[in-house]
C-alpha positions in Angstrom: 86.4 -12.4 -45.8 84.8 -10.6 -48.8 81.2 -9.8 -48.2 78.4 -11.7 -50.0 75.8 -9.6 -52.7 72.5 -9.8 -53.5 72.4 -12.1 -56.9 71.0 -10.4 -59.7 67.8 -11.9 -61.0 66.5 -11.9 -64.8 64.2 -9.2 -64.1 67.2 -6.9 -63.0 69.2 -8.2 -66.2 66.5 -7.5 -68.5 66.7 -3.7 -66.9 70.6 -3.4 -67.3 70.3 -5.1 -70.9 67.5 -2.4 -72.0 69.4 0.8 -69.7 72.9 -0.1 -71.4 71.2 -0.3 -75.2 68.3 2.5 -74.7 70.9 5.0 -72.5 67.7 6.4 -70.9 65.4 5.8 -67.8 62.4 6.7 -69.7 63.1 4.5 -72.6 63.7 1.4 -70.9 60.6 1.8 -69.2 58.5 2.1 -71.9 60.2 -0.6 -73.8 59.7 -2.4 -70.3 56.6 -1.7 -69.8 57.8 -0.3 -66.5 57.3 2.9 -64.7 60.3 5.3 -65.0 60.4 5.2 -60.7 60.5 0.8 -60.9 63.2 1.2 -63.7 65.3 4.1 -61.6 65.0 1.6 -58.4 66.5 -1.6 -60.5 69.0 0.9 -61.7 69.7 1.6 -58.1 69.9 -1.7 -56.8 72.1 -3.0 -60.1 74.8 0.1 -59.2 74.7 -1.2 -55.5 75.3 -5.1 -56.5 78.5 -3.9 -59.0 79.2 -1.0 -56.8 79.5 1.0 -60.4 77.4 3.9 -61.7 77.2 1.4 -64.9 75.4 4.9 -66.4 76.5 7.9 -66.1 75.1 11.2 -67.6 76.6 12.6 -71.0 75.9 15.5 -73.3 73.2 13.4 -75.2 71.7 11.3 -72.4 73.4 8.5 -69.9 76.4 6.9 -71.6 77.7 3.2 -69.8 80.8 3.1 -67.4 83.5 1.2 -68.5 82.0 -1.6 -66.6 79.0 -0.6 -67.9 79.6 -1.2 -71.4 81.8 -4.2 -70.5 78.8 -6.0 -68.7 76.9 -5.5 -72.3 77.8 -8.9 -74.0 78.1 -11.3 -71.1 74.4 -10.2 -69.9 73.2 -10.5 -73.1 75.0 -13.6 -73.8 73.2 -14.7 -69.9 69.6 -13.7 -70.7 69.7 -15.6 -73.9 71.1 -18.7 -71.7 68.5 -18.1 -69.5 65.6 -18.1 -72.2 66.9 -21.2 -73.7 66.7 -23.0 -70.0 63.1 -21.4 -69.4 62.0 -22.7 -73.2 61.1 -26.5 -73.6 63.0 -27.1 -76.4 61.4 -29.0 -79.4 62.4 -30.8 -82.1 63.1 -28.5 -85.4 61.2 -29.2 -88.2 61.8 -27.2 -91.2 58.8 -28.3 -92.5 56.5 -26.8 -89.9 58.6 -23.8 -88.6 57.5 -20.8 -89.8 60.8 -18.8 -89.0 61.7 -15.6 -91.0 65.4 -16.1 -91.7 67.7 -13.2 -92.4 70.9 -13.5 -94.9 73.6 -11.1 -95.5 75.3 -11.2 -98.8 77.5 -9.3 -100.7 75.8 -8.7 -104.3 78.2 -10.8 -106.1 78.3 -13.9 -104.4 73.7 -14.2 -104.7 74.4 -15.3 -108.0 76.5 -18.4 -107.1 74.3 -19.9 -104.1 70.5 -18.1 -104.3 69.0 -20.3 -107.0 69.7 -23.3 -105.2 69.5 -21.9 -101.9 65.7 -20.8 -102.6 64.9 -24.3 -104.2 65.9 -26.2 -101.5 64.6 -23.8 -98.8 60.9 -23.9 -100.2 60.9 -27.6 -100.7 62.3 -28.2 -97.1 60.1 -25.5 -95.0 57.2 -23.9 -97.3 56.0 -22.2 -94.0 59.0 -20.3 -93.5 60.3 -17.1 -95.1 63.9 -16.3 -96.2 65.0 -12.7 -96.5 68.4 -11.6 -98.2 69.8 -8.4 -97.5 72.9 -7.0 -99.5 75.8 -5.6 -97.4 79.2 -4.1 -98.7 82.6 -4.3 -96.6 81.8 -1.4 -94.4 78.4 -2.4 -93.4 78.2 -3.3 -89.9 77.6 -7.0 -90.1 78.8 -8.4 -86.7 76.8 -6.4 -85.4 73.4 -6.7 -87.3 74.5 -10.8 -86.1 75.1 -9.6 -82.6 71.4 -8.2 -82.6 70.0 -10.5 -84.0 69.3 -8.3 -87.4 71.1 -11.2 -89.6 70.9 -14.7 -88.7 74.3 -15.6 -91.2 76.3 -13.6 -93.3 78.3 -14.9 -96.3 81.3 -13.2 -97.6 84.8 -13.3 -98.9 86.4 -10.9 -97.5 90.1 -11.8 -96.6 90.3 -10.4 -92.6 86.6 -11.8 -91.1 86.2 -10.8 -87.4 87.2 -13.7 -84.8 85.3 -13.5 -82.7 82.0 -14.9 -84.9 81.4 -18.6 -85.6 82.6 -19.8 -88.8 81.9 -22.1 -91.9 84.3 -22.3 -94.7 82.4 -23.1 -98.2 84.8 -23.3 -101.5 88.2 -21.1 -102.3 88.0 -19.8 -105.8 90.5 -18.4 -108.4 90.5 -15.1 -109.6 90.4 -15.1 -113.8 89.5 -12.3 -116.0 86.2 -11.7 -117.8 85.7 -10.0 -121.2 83.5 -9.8 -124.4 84.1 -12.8 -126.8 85.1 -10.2 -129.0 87.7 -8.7 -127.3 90.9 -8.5 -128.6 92.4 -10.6 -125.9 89.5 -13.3 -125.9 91.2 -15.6 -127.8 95.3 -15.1 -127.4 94.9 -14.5 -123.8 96.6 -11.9 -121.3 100.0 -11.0 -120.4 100.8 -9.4 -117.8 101.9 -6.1 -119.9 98.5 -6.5 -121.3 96.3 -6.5 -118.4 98.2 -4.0 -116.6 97.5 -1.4 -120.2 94.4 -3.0 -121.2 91.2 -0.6 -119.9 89.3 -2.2 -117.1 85.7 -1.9 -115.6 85.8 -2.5 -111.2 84.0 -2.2 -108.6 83.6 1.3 -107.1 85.5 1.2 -103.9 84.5 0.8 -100.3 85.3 4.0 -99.4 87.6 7.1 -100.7 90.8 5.5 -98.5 90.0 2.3 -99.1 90.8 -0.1 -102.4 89.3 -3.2 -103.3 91.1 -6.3 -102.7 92.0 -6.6 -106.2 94.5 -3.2 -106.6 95.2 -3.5 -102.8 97.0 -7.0 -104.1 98.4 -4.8 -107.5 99.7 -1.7 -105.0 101.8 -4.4 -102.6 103.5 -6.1 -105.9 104.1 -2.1 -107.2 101.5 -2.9 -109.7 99.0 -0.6 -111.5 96.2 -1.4 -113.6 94.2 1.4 -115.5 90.8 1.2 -114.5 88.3 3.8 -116.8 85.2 2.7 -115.7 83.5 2.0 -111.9 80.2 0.3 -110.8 78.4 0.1 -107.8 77.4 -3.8 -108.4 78.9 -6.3 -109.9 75.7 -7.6 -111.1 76.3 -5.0 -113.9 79.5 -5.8 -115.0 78.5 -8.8 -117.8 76.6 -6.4 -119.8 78.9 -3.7 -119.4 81.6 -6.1 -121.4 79.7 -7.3 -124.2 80.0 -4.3 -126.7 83.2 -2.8 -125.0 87.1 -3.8 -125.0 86.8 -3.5 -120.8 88.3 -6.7 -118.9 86.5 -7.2 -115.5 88.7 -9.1 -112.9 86.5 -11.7 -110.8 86.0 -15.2 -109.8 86.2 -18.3 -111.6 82.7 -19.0 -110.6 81.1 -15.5 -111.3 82.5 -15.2 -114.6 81.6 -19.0 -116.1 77.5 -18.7 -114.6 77.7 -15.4 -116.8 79.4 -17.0 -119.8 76.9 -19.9 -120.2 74.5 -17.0 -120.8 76.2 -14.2 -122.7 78.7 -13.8 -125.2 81.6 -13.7 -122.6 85.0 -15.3 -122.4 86.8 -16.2 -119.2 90.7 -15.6 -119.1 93.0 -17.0 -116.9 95.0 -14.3 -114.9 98.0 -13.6 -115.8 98.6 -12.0 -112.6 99.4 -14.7 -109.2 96.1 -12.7 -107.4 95.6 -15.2 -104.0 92.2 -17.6 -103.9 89.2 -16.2 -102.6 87.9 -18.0 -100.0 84.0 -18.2 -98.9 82.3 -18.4 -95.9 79.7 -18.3 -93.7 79.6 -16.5 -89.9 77.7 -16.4 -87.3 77.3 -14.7 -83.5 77.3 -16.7 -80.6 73.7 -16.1 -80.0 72.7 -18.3 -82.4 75.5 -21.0 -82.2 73.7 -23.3 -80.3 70.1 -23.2 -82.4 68.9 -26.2 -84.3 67.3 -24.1 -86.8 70.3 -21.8 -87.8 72.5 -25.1 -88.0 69.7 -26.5 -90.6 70.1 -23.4 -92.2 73.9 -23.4 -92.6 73.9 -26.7 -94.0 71.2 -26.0 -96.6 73.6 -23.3 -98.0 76.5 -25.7 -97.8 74.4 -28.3 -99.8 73.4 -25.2 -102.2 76.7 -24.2 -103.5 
């Protein structure tokens, strides 16, 4: 018959959530506000309950076991179970909370939703702040929502991790966006046309790593010629009006910018796939009332 354990009590999962992230005695007790020998007797009575090291020294400090690193999620996933049974849990109002909310956001898609999204926000909690953070594919997203750094994140990117919470918005088309004076504006594009006009993009990701739009060009042996790159898109519509660049976006992007400048928007002559929007979320933060109000404000806002 297997032998019973001691159960491990919040106060020794608050000590193996701080040791695992902190990788250090010294800094878990400070961040405890424990001393180092009450933070090196948890450790010791955690190692005998898993019969693991869970840390283990490395060149640079204590680095988690496997089972270390694999007891990560589920004890932070357990302490924040725990908080929410130890919390009475009231009501949400938006219009008393005064809750700093944090929103990831590719530069390019703020223009679509933020307006809105502010306007309805301060009418529903004026107590509250709302902070929007720009991220690019290569940021670390899931994780800033795994900490607890971002609240949602709203993207479009075509592979979005599984393993967050998800909200589909809208699916958009891809079209073309030029100068009214461009000598395409009014004939339209073929697909000779596009592929030898000169075109403005975004400046990629990273060295190995193409944007969606000549990833989708490279798998149909296309290539377009692309002469000038940009860090945002927010640049691109002024960077059209007095040149013969086409910049390649959505449907929505390009017709908020043609209301106000002397764009035109061109249906693709290339079949790119819809763009589909979203918003995700960790775990963590399924189950609150306050990030559900949230994600249906921004529904309501696009």
């Amino acid at each position: 018959m297997a032998s019973y354990r001691d159960p491990i009590d919040i106060y020794l999962l608050r000590v193996l959530h701080t040791l695992l992230v902190e990788g250090s005695v010294t800094r878990a007790a400070v961040k405890l506000n424990q001393s180092q020998p009450a933070i090196s007797a948890a450790l010791k009575r955690l190692r005998d309950i898993t019969g693991d090291p869970l840390l283990v020294r490395g060149k640079s400090g204590m680095v988690p076991t496997e089972r270390g690193a694999a007891l990560l999620e589920p004890t932070v996933n357990a302490l924040h179970e725990i908080s929410r049974i130890a919390m009475q849990q009231s009501r949400f109002d938006p219009a008393s909370t005064m809750r700093r909310f944090r929103i990831g956001s590719p530069d390019y898609l703020n223009i679509l939703f933020v307006p809105r999204l502010v306007e309805a926000f301060r009418k529903a909690a004026p107590n509250a702040a709302l902070e929007l953070h720009p991220l690019s594919l290569d940021a670390h997203y899931e994780t800033a929502l795994e900490e607890g750094q971002f609240d949602l994140v709203i993207g479009n990117w075509p592979e979005a991790p599984r393993r967050l919470h998800r909200r589909d918005l809208f699916t958009d088309e891809v079209v073309c966006l030029v100068s009214k004076n461009h000598p395409h504006a009014r004939t339209g594009l073929t697909e000779a046309d596009y592929l030898r006009a000169a075109h403005l993009a975004p400046t990629p990701f990273s060295s190995t790593q193409r944007g969606p739009i000549d990833t989708y060009l490279a798998r149909a042996r296309l290539k377009r010629n692309v002469v000038v790159m940009i860090p945002y898109f927010s640049l691109a519509p002024a960077l059209l009006l007095k040149t013969d660049l086409i910049f390649t976006a959505t449907r929505r992007f390009s017709e908020y910018h043609a209301r106000f400048l002397p764009l035109a928007v061109l249906d693709s002559p290339i079949d790119f796939p819809p763009v589909q929007y979203y918003i995700l979320w960790h775990s963590r933060s399924h189950l609150s009332d306050e990030i559900q109000w949230l994600i249906g404000l921004i529904a309501d806002s696009i």
